[in-house]
C-alpha positions, 0 to 999 in steps of 0.5 A: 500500500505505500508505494501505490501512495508513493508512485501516485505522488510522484506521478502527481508531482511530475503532472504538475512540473509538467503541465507548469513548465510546457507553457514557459518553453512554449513561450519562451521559443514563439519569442526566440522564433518571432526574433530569429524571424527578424535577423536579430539572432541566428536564423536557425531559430526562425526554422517551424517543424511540419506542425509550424511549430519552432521546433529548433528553438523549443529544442534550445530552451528545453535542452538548457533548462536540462542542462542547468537543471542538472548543473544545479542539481549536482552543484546545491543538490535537487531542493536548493537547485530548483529555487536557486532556477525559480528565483534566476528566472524571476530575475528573467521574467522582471527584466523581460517586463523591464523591457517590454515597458521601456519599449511601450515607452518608446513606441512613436506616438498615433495620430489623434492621441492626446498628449496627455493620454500618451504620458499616462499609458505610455510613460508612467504607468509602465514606469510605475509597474517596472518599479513595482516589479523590481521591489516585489522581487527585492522584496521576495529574495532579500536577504537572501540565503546562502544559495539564492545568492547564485541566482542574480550571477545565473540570470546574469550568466544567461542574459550577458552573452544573449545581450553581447549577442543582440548588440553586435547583431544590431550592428549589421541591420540597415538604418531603415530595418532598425527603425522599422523594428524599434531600434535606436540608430547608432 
């Protein structure tokens, strides 16, 4: 009787890591697809398998989630790995919000708006919610402990070569594509 228990908990478990961590990589590889699509990273990404599905991208973000998750695991042991993982993608996920609102801010104003209108959606509330979102996640992890302290410099490990990457790749792109895509000459 206590291993049908067993085998029923860990089937549950595995359910649930399953069905909360299939919609991050789908998510995850629409949005490499979507940047591979527009020459901003390596093409490759840009590749759909029969079902238009981003098959190489969704391939990527699950085989680094792996590697990570294993690196993590052998490192700070199964428990500690996972929230050491949580909270360096809750650093991901308040820097992804970063950047959607400083490009809401920077979307060219349409015809017929109202100034007024324009400050208030385009400029202080996402001013307000990044704030906002940068001191829930203070707040949430700090002081941190012993092992969280290595979630800022895996965030940091992940983001800096993709940011190195986009940088340099911005470079290539024609002041017409740049400015068609959001991207400041220079």
């Amino acid at each position: 009787m206590p291993w049908s228990r067993c085998r029923s908990l860990i089937s549950q478990l595995f359910c649930s890591c399953s069905s909360k961590s299939t919609p991050s990589i789908d998510s995850s590889a629409r949005v490499l697809f979507a940047i591979g699509r527009d020459s901003l990273i390596h093409q490759h990404f840009a590749h759909v398998n029969g079902q238009k599905a981003p098959a190489a991208a969704t391939a990527f973000i699950g085989g680094t989630a792996i590697l990570l998750a294993l690196a993590g695991g052998a490192i700070w042991g199964p428990a500690n790995a996972f929230n050491v993982m949580t909270t360096a993608v809750l650093f991901g996920l308040v820097t992804a919000h970063t950047f959607m609102n400083v490009a809401l801010m920077r979307l060219p104003c349409s015809a017929g708006e109202r100034l007024l209108t324009r400050r208030f959606f385009h400029f202080l509330l996402p001013a307000i919610a990044t704030v906002l979102f940068w001191w829930v996640l203070y707040e949430s992890i700090f002081p941190m402990t012993s092992p969280l302290a290595y979630a800022p410099l895996l965030w940091l490990l992940v983001l800096a070569p993709g940011a190195l990457y986009a940088l340099r790749k911005n470079r290539g792109l024609d002041p017409q594509r740049s400015h068609r895509l959001g991207i400041p000459p220079g």
